[in-house]
C-alpha beads as a LAMMPS data file, in Angstrom:
LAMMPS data file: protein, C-alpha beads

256 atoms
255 bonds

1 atom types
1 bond types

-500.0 500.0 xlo xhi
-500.0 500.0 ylo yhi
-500.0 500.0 zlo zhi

Masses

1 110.0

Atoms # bond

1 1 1 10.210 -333.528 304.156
2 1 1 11.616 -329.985 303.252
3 1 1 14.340 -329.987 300.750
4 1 1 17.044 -327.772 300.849
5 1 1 18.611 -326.740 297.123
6 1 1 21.875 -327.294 295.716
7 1 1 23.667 -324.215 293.632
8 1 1 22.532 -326.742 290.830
9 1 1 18.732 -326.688 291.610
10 1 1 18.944 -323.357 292.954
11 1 1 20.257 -322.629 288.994
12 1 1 16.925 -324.501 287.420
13 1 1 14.245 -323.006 289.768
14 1 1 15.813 -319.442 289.009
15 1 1 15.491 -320.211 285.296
16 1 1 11.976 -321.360 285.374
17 1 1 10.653 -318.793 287.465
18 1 1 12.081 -315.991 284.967
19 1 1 9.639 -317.517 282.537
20 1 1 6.621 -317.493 284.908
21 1 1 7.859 -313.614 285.820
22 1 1 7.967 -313.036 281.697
23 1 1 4.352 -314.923 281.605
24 1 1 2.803 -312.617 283.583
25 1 1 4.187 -309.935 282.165
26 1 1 2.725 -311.293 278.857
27 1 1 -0.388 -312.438 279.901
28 1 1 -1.693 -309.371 281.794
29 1 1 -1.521 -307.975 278.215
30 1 1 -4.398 -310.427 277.363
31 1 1 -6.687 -309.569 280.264
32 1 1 -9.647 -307.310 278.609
33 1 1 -13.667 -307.322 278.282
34 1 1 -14.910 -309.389 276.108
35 1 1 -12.527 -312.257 275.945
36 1 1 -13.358 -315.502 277.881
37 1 1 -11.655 -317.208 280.315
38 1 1 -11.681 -320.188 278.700
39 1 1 -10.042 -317.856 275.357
40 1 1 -7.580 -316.086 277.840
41 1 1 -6.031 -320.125 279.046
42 1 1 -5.097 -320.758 275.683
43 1 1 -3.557 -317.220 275.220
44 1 1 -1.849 -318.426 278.941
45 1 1 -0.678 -321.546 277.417
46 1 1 0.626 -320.707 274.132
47 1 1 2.970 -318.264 276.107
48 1 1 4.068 -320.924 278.365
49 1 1 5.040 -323.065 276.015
50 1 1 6.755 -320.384 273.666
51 1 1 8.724 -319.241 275.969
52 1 1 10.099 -322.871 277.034
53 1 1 8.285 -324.484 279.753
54 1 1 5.613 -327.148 280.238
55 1 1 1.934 -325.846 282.120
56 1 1 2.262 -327.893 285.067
57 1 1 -1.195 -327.185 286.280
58 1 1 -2.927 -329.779 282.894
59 1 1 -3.973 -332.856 283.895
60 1 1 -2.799 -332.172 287.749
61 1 1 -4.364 -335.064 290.026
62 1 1 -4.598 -334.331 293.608
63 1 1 -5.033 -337.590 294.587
64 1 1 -8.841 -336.704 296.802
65 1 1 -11.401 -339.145 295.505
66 1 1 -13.896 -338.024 293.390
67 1 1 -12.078 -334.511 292.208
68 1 1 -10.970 -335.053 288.080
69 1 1 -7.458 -334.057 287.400
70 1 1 -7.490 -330.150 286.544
71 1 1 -7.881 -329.401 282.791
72 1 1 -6.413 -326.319 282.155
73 1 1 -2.823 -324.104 282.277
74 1 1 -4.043 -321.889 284.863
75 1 1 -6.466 -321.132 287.405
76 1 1 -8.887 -318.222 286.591
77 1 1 -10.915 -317.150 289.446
78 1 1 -13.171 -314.132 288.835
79 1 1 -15.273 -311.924 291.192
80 1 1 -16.181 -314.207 294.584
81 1 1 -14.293 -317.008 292.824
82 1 1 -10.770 -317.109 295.677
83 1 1 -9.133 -319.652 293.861
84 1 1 -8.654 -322.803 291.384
85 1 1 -10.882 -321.859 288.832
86 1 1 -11.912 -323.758 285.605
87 1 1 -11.817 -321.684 282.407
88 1 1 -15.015 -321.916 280.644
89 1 1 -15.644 -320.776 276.769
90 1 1 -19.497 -319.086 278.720
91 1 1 -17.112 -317.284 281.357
92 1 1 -17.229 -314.117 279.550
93 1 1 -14.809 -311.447 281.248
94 1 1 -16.570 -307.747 282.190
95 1 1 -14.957 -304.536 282.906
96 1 1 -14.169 -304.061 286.104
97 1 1 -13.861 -307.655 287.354
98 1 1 -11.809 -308.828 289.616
99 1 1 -9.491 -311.253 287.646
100 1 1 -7.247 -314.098 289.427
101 1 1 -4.901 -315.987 287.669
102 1 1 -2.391 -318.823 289.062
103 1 1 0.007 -320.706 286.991
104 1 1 3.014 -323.516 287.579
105 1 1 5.540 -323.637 284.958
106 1 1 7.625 -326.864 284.748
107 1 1 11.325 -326.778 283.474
108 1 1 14.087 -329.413 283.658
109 1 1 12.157 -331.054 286.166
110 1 1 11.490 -327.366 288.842
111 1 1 8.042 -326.110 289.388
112 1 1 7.878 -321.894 289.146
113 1 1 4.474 -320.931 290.570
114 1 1 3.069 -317.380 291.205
115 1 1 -0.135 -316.014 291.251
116 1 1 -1.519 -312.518 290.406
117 1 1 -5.177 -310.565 290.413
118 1 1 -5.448 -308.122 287.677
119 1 1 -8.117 -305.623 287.492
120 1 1 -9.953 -305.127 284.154
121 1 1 -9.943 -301.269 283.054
122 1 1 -10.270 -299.338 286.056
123 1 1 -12.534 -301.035 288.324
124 1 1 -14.058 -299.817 291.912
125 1 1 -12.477 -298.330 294.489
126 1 1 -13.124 -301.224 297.029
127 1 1 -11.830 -303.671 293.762
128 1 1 -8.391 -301.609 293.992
129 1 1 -7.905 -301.867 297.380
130 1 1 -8.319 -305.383 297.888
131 1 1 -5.538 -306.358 295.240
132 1 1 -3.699 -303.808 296.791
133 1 1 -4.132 -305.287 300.586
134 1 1 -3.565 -309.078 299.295
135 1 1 -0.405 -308.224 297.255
136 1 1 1.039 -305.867 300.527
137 1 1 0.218 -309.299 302.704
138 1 1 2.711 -310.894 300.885
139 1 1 5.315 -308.372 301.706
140 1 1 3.993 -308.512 304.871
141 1 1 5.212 -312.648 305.328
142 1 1 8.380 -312.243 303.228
143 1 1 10.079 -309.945 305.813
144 1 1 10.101 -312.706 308.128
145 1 1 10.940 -315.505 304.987
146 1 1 14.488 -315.247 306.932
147 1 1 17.071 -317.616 308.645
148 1 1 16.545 -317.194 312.036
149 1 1 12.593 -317.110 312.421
150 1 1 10.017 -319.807 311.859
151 1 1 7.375 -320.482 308.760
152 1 1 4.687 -319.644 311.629
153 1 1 6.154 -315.862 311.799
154 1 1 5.439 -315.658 307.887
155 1 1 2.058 -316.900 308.746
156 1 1 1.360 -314.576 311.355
157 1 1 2.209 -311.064 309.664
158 1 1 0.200 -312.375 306.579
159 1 1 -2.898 -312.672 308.675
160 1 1 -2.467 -310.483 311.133
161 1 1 -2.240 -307.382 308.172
162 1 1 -5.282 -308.800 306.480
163 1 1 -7.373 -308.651 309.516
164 1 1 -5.890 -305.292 309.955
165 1 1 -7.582 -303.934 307.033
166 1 1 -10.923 -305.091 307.626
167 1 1 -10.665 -308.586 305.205
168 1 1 -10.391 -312.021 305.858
169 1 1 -7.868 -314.945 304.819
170 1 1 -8.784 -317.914 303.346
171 1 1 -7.425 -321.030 306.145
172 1 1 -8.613 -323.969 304.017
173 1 1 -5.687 -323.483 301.500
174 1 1 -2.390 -322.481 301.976
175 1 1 0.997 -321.749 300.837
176 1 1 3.884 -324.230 300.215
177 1 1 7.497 -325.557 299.141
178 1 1 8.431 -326.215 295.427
179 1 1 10.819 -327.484 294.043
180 1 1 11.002 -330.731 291.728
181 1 1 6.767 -330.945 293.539
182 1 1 4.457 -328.648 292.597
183 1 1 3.087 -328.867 296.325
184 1 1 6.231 -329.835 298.956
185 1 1 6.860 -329.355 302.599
186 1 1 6.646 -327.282 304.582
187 1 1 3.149 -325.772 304.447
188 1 1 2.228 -322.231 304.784
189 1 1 -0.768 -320.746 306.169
190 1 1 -1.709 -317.384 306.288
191 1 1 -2.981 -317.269 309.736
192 1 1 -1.434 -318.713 312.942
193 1 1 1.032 -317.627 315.326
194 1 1 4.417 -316.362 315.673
195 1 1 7.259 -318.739 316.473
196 1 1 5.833 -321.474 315.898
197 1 1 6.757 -324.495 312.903
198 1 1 10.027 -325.257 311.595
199 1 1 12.917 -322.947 311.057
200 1 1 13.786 -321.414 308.173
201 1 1 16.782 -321.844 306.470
202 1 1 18.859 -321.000 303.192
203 1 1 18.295 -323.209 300.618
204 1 1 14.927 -323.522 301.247
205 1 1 12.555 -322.378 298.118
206 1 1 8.681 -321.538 298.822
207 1 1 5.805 -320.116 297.785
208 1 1 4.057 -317.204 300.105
209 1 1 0.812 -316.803 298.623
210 1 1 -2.345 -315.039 300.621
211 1 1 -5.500 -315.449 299.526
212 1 1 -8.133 -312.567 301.190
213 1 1 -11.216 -312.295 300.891
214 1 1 -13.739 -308.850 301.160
215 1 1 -15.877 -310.557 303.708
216 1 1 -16.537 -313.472 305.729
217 1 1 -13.881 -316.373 305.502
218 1 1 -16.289 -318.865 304.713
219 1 1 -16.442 -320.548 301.011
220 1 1 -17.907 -323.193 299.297
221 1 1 -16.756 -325.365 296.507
222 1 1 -18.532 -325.167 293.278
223 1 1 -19.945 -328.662 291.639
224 1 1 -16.665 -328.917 289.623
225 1 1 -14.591 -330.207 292.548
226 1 1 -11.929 -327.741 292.096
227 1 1 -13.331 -323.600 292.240
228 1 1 -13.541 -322.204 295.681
229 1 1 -16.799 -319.370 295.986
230 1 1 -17.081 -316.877 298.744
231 1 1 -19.969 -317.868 300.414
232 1 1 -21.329 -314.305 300.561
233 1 1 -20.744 -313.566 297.307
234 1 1 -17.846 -310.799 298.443
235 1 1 -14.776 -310.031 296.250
236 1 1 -11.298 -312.329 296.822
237 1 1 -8.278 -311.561 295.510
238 1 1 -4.744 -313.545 295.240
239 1 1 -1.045 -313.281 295.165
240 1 1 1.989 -315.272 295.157
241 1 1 5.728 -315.499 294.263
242 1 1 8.255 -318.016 294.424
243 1 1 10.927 -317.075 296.919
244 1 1 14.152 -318.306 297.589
245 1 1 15.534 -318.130 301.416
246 1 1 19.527 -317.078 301.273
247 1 1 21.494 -316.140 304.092
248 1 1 20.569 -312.435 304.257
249 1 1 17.231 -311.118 302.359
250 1 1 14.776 -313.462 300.608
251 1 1 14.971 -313.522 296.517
252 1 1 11.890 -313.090 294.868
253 1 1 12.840 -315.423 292.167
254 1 1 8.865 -314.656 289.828
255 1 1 9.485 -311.146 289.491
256 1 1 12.158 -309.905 287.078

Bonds

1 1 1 2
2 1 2 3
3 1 3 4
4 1 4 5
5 1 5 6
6 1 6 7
7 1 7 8
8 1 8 9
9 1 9 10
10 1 10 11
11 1 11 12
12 1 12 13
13 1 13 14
14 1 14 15
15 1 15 16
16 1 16 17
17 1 17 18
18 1 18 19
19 1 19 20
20 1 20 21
21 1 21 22
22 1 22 23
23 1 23 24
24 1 24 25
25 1 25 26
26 1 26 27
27 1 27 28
28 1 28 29
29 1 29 30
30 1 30 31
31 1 31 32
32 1 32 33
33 1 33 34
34 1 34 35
35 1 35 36
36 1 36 37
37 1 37 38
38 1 38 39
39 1 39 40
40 1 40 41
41 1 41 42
42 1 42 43
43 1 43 44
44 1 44 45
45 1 45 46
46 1 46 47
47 1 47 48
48 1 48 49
49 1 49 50
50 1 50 51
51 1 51 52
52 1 52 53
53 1 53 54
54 1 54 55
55 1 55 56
56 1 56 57
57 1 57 58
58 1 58 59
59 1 59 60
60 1 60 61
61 1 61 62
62 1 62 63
63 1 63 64
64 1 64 65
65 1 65 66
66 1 66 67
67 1 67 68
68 1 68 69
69 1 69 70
70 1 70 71
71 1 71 72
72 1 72 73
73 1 73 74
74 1 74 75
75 1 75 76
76 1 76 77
77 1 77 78
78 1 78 79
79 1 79 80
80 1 80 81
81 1 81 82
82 1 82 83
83 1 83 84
84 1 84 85
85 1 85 86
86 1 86 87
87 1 87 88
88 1 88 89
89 1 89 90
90 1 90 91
91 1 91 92
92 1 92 93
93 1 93 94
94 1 94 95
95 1 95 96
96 1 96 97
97 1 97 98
98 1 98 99
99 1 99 100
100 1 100 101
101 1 101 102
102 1 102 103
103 1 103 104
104 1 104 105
105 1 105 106
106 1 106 107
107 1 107 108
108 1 108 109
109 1 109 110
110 1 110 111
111 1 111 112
112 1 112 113
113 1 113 114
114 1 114 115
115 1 115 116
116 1 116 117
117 1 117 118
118 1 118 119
119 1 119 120
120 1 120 121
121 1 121 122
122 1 122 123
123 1 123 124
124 1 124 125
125 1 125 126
126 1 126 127
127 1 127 128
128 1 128 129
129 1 129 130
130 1 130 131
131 1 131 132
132 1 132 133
133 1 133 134
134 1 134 135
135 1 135 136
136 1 136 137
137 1 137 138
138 1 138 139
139 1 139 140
140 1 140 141
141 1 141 142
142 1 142 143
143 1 143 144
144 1 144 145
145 1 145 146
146 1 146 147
147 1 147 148
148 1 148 149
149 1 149 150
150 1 150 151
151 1 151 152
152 1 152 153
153 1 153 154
154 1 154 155
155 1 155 156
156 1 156 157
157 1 157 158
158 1 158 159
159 1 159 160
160 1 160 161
161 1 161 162
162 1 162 163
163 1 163 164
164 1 164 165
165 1 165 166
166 1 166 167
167 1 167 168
168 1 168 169
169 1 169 170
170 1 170 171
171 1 171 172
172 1 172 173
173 1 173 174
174 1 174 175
175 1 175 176
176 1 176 177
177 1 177 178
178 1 178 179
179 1 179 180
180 1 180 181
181 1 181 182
182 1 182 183
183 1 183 184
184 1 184 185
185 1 185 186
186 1 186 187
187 1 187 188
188 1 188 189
189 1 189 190
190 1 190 191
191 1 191 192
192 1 192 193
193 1 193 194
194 1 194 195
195 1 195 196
196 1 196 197
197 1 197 198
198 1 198 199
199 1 199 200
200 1 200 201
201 1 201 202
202 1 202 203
203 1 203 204
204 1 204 205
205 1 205 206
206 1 206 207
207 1 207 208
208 1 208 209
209 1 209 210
210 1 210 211
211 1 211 212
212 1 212 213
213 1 213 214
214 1 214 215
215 1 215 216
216 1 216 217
217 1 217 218
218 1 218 219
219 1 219 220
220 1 220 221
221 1 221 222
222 1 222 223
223 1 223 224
224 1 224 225
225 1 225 226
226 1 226 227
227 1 227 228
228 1 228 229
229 1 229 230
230 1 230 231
231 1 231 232
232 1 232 233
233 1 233 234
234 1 234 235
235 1 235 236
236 1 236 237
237 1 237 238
238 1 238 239
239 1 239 240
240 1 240 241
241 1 241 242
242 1 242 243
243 1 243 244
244 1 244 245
245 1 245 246
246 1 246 247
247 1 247 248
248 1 248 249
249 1 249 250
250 1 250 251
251 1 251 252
252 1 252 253
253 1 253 254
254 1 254 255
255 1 255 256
């Protein structure tokens, strides 16, 4: 069921997101060569919990038989890694990776989840415009994140710009509501077509998050039941804000 905010809640989310906006902000500080993954989560969590909220992401369950709960305060996906990565102390980070990072801060009972891919030093040409391309896709879906249209018209600019450029979206996963859930109706894809699903309205809070990949669309999942691989071993990158639907513009609400 899709929940529509009160001021109240509308209050809390805002205040949680501003610390996963300030987290970023932080942690991108922390992305170099040399430092592990595994080293660069507990840089990730310290932060969170400094500045106030809980890592929402530790010890999430899914509830899919025979995948562990996830063990770390963020996703790091590197390279042909698209999403849900594990940290790992051997995950030593290179320049010029690709360098995905997703987070969910909990405060006061509201999820704040956003997701960015950082480049490390200067990285290739092809690197840059990929994070470029998956970060525009969002913009892309928020100019229809309106009252008025339909979560299928997000969907549809989202995928319809990534094709554009010569990439590929990732369809197994897919955007989502948040609110007092990490994960809450309605779903978002980033593929589909226009005027179709429910209607948006103010109130509602979501996440728009595209996930493209350099290549073919098709993945695998690594042995640890959680980190999504290209299958041909192409670059991915990933971005995401929380949004809030009013009754004009969207509000970014993970950006400051």
């Amino acid at each position: 069921m899709v929940t529509i905010k009160s001021k109240k809640e509308i209050a809390l989310m805002e205040d949680v997101c501003k610390i996963v906006a300030v987290f970023y902000e932080e942690l991108e500080k922390k992305v170099r060569p040399g430092i592990s993954t595994y080293e660069l989560d507990k840089e990730a969590e310290k932060i969170m919990r400094d500045l106030g909220a809980i890592p929402a992401q530790i010890g999430y369950n899914p509830g899919i038989k025979g995948i562990p709960p996830f063990p770390s305060a963020t996703c790091i996906s590197v390279n042909d890694e698209v999403i849900h990565g594990i940290p790992h102390k051997n995950h030593i980070i290179k320049e010029g990776d690709v360098v995905s990072i997703d987070t969910v801060a909990l405060k006061n009972g509201y999820h704040g989840d956003a997701a960015r891919t950082f480049i490390v030093g200067k990285g290739s040409e092809e690197a840059q415009r990929l994070v470029k391309v998956t970060k525009q896709a969002f913009y892309e879906g928020l100019k229809f994140a309106k009252p008025g249209y339909r979560i299928g018209d997000i969907s549809h600019a989202v995928g319809e710009y990534v094709n554009s450029q010569g990439y590929s979206v990732l369809k197994e996963f897919q955007g989502h509501g948040i609110g007092k859930e990490m994960h809450e109706d309605p779903g978002i894809p980033n593929f589909g077509k226009a005027g179709r699903g429910i209607r948006i309205e103010p109130g509602m809070t979501l996440c728009i998050e595209p996930m493209v990949i350099q290549g073919k669309p098709d993945i695998w999942e690594m042995d640890d039941g959680w980190t999504i691989v290209t299958d041909d071993g192409t670059l991915a990158a990933h971005y995401e804000n929380t949004i809030l639907i009013t009754e004009n513009e969207p509000k970014i609400l993970t950006i400051r």
